[in-house]
N, CA, C and O atoms as a Maestro MAE file, in Angstrom:
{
 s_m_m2io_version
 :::
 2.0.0
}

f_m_ct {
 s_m_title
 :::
 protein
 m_atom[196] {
  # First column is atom index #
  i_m_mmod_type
  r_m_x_coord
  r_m_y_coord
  r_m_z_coord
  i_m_residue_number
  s_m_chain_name
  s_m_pdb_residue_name
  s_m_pdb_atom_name
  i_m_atomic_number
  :::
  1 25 -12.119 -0.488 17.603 1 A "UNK " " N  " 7
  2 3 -10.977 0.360 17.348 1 A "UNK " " CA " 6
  3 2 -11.191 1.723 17.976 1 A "UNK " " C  " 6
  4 15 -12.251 2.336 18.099 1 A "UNK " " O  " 8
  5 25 -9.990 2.064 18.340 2 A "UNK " " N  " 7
  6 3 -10.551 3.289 19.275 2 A "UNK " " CA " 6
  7 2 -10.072 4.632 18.251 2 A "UNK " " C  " 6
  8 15 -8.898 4.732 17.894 2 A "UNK " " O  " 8
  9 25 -11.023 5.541 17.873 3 A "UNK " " N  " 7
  10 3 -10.953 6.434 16.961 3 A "UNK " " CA " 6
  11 2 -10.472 7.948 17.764 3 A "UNK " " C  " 6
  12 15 -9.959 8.899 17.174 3 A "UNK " " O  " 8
  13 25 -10.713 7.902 18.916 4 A "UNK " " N  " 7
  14 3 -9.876 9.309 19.161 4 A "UNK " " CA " 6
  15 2 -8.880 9.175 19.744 4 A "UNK " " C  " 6
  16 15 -8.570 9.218 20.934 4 A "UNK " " O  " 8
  17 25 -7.903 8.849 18.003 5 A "UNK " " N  " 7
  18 3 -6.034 9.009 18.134 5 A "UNK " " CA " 6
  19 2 -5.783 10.418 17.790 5 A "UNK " " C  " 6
  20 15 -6.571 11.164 17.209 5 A "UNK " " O  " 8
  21 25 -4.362 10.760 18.295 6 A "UNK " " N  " 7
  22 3 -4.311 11.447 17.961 6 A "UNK " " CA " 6
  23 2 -3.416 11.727 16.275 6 A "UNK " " C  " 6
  24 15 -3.153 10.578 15.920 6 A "UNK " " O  " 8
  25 25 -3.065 12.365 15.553 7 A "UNK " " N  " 7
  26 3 -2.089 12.508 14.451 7 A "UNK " " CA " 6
  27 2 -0.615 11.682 14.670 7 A "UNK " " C  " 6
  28 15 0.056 10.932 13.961 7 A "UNK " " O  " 8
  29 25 -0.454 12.371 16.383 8 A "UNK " " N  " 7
  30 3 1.043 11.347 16.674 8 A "UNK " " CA " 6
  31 2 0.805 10.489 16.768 8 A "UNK " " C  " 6
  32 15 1.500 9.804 16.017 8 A "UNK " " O  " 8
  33 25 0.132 9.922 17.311 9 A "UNK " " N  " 7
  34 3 -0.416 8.576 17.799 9 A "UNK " " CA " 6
  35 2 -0.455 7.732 16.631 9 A "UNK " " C  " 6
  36 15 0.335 6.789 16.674 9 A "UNK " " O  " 8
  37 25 -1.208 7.834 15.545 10 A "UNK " " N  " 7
  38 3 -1.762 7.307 14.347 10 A "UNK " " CA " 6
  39 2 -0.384 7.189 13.634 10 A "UNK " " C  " 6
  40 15 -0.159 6.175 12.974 10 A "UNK " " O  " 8
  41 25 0.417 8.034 13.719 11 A "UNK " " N  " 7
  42 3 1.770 7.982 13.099 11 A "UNK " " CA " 6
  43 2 2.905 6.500 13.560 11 A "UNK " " C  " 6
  44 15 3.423 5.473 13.119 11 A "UNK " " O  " 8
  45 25 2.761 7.368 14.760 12 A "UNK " " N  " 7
  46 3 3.746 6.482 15.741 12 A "UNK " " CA " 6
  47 2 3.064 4.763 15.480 12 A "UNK " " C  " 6
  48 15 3.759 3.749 15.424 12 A "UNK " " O  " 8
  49 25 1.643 4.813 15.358 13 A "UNK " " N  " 7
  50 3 1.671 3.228 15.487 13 A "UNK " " CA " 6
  51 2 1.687 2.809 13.627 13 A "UNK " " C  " 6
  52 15 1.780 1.601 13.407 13 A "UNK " " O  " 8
  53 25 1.611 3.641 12.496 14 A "UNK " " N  " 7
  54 3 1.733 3.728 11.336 14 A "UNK " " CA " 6
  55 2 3.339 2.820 11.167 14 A "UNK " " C  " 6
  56 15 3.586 1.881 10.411 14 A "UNK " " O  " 8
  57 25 4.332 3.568 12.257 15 A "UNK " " N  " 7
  58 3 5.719 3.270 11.416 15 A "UNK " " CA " 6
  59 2 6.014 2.086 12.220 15 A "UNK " " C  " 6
  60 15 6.743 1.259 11.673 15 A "UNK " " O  " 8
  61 25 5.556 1.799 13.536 16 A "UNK " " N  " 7
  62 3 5.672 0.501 13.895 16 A "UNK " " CA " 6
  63 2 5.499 -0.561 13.055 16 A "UNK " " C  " 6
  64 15 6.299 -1.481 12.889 16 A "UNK " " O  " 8
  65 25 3.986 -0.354 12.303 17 A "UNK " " N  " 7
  66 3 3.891 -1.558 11.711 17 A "UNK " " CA " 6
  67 2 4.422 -1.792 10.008 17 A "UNK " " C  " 6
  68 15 4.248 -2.851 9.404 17 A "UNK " " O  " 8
  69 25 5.133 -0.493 9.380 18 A "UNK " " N  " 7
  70 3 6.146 -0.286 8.447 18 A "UNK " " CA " 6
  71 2 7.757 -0.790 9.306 18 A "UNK " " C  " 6
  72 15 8.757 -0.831 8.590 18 A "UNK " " O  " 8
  73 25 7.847 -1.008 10.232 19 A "UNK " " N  " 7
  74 3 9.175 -1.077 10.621 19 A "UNK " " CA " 6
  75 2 9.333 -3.588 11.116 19 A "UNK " " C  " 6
  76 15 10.228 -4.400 11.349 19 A "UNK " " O  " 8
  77 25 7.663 -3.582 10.971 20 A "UNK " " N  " 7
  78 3 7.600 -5.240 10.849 20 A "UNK " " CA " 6
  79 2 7.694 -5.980 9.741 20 A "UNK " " C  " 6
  80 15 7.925 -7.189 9.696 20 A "UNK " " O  " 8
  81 25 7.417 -4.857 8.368 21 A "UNK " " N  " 7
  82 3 6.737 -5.707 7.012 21 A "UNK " " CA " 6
  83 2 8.867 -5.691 6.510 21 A "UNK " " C  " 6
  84 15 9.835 -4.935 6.592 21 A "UNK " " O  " 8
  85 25 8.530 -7.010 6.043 22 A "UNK " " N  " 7
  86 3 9.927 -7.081 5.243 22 A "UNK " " CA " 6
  87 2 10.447 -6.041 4.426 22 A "UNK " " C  " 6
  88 15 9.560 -5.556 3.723 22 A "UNK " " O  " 8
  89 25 11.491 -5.556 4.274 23 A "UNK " " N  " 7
  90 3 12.266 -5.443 3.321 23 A "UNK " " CA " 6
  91 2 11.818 -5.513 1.467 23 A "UNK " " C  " 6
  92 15 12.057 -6.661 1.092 23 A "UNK " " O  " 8
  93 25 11.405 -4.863 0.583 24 A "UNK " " N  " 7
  94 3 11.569 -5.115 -0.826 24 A "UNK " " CA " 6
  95 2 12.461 -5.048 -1.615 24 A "UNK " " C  " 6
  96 15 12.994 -3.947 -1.754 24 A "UNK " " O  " 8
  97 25 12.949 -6.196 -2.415 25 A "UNK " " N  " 7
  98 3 14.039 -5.660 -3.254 25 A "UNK " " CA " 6
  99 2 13.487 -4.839 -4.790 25 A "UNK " " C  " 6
  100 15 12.367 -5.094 -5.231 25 A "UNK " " O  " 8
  101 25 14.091 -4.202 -5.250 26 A "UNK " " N  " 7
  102 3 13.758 -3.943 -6.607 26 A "UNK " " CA " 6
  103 2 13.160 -4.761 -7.593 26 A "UNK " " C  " 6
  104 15 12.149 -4.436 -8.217 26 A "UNK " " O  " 8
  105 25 13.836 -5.920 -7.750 27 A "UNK " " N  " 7
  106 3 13.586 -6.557 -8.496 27 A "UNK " " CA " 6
  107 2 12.138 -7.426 -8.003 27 A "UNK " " C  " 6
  108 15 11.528 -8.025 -8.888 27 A "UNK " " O  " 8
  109 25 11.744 -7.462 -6.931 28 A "UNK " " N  " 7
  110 3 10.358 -7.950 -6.206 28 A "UNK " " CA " 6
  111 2 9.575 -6.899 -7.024 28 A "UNK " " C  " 6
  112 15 8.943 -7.209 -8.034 28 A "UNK " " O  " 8
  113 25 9.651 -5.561 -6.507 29 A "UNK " " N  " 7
  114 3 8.868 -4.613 -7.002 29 A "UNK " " CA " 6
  115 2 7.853 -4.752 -8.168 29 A "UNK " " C  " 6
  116 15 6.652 -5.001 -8.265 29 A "UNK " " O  " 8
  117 25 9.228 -4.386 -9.288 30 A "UNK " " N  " 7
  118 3 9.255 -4.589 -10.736 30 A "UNK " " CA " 6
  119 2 8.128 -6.094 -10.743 30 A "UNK " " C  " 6
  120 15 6.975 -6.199 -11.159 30 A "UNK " " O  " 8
  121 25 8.817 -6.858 -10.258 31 A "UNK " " N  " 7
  122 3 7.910 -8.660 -10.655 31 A "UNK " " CA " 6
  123 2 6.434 -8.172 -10.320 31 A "UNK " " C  " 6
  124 15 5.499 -8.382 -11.093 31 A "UNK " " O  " 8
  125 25 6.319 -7.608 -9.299 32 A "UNK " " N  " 7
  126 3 4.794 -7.418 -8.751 32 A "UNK " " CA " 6
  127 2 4.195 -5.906 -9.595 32 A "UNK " " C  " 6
  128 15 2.989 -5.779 -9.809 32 A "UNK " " O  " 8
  129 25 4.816 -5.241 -9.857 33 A "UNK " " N  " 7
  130 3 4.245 -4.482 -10.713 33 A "UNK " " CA " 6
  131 2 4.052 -5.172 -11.943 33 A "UNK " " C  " 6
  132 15 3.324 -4.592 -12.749 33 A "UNK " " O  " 8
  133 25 4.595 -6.427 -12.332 34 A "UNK " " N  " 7
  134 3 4.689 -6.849 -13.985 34 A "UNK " " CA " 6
  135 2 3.353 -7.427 -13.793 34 A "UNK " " C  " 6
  136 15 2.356 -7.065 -14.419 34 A "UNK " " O  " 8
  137 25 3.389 -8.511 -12.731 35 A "UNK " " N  " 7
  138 3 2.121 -9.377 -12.337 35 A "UNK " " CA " 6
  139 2 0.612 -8.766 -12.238 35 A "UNK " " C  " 6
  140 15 -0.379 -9.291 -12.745 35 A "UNK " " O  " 8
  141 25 0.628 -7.679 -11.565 36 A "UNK " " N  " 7
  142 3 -0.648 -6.693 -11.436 36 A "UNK " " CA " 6
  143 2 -1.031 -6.289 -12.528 36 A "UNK " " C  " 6
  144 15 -2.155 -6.548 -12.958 36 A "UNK " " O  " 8
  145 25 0.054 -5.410 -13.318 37 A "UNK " " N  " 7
  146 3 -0.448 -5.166 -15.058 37 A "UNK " " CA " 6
  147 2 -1.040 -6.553 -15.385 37 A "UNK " " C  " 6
  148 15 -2.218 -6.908 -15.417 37 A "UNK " " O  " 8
  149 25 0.066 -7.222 -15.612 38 A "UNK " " N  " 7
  150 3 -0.943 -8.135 -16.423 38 A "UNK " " CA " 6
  151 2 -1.878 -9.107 -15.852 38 A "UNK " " C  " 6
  152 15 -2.362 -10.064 -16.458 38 A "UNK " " O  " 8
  153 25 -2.129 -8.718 -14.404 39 A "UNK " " N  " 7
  154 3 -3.668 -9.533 -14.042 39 A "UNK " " CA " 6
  155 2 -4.358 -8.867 -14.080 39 A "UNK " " C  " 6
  156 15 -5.476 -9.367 -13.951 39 A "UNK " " O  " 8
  157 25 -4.350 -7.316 -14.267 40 A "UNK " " N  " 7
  158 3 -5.573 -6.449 -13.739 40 A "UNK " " CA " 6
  159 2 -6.691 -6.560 -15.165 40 A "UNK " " C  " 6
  160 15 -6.371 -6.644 -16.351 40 A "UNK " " O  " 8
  161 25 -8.100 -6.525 -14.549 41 A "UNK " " N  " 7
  162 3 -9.211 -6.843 -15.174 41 A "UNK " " CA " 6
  163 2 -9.956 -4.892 -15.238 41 A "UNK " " C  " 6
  164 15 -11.114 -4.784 -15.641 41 A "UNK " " O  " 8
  165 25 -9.296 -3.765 -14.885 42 A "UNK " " N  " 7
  166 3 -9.907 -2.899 -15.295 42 A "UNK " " CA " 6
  167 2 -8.846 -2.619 -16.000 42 A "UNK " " C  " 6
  168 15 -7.644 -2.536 -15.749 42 A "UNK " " O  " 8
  169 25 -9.802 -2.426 -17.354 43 A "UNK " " N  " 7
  170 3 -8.854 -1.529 -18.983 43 A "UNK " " CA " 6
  171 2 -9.293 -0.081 -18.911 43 A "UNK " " C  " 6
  172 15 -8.468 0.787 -19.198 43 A "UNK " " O  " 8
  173 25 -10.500 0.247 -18.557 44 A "UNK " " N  " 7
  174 3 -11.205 1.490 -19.123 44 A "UNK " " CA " 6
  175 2 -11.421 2.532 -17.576 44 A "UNK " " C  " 6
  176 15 -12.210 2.163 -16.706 44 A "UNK " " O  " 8
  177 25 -10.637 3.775 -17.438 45 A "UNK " " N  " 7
  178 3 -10.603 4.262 -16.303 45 A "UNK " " CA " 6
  179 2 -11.986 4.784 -16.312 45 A "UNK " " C  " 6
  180 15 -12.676 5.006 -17.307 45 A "UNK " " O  " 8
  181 25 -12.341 4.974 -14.894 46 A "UNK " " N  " 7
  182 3 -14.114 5.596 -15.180 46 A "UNK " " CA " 6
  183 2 -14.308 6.890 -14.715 46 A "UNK " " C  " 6
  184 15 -13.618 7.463 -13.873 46 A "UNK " " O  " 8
  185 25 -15.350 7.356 -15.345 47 A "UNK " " N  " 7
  186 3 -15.167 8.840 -15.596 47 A "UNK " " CA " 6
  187 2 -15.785 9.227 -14.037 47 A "UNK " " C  " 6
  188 15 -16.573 8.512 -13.418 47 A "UNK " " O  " 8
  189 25 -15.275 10.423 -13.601 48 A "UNK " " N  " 7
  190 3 -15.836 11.387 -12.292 48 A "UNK " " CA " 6
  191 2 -17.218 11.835 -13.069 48 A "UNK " " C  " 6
  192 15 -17.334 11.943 -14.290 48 A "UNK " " O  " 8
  193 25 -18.340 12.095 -11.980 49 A "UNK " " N  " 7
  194 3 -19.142 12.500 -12.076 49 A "UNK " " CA " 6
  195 2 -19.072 13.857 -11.981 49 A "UNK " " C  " 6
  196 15 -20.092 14.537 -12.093 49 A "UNK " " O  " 8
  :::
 }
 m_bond[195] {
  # First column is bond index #
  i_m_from
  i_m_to
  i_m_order
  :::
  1 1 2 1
  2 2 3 1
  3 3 4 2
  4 3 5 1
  5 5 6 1
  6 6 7 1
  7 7 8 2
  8 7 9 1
  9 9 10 1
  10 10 11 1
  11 11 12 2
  12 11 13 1
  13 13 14 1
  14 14 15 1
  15 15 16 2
  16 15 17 1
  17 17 18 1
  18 18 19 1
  19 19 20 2
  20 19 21 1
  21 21 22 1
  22 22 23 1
  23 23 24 2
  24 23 25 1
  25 25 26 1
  26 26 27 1
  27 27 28 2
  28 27 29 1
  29 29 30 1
  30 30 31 1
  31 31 32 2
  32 31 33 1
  33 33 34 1
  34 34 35 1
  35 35 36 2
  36 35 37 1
  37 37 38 1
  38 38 39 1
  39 39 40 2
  40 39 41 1
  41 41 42 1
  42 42 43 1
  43 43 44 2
  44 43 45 1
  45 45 46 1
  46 46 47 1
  47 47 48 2
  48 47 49 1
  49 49 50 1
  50 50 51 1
  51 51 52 2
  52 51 53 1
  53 53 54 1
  54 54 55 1
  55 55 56 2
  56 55 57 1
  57 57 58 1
  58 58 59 1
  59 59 60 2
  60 59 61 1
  61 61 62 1
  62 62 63 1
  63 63 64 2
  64 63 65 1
  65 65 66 1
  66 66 67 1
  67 67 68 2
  68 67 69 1
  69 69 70 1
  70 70 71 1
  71 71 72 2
  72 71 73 1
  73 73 74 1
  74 74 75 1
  75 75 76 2
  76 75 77 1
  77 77 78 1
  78 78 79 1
  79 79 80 2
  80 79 81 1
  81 81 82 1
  82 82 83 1
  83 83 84 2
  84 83 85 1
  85 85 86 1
  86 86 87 1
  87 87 88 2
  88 87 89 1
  89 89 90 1
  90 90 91 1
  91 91 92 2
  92 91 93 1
  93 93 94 1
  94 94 95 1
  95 95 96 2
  96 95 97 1
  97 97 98 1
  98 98 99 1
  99 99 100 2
  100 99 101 1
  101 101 102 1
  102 102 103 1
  103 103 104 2
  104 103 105 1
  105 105 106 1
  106 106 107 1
  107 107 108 2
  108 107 109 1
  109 109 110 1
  110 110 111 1
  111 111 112 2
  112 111 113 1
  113 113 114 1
  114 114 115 1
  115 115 116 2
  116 115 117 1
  117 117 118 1
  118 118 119 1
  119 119 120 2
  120 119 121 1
  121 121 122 1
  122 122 123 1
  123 123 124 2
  124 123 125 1
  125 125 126 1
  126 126 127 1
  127 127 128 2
  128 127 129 1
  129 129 130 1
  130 130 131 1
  131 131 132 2
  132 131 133 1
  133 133 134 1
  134 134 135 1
  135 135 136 2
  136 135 137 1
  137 137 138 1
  138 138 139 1
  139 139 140 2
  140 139 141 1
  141 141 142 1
  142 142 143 1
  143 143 144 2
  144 143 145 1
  145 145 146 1
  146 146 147 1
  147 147 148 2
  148 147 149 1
  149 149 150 1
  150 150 151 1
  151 151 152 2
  152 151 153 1
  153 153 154 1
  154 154 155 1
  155 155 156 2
  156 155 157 1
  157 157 158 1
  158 158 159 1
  159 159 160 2
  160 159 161 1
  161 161 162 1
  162 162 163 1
  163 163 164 2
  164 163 165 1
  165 165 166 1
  166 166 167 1
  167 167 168 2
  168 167 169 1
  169 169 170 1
  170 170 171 1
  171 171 172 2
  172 171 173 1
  173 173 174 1
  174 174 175 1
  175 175 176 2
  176 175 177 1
  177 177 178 1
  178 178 179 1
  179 179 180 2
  180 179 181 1
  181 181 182 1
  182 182 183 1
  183 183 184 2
  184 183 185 1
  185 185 186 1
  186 186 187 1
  187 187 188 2
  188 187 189 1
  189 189 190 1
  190 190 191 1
  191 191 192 2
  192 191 193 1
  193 193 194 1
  194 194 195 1
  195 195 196 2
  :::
 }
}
């Protein structure tokens, strides 16, 4: 990967690949936010050092 992009650069190829991913509807959202709550296996946030 070639690391000296620039900000535009990194952008410009950022919204390209936001302008390939489908479409979400709301109601997708919501389902996948319902699904994640209730699969997620961390309960207890962990403390900063």
């Amino acid at each position: 990967m070639n690391c000296k992009l620039t900000f535009k650069e990194r952008a410009e190829i950022g919204m390209k690949m936001l302008e390939k991913q489908k479409s979400v509807t709301l109601e997708q959202a919501r389902a996948q936010v319902k699904w994640l709550s209730e699969n997620s296996t961390s309960k207890v946030k962990k403390k900063r050092i």
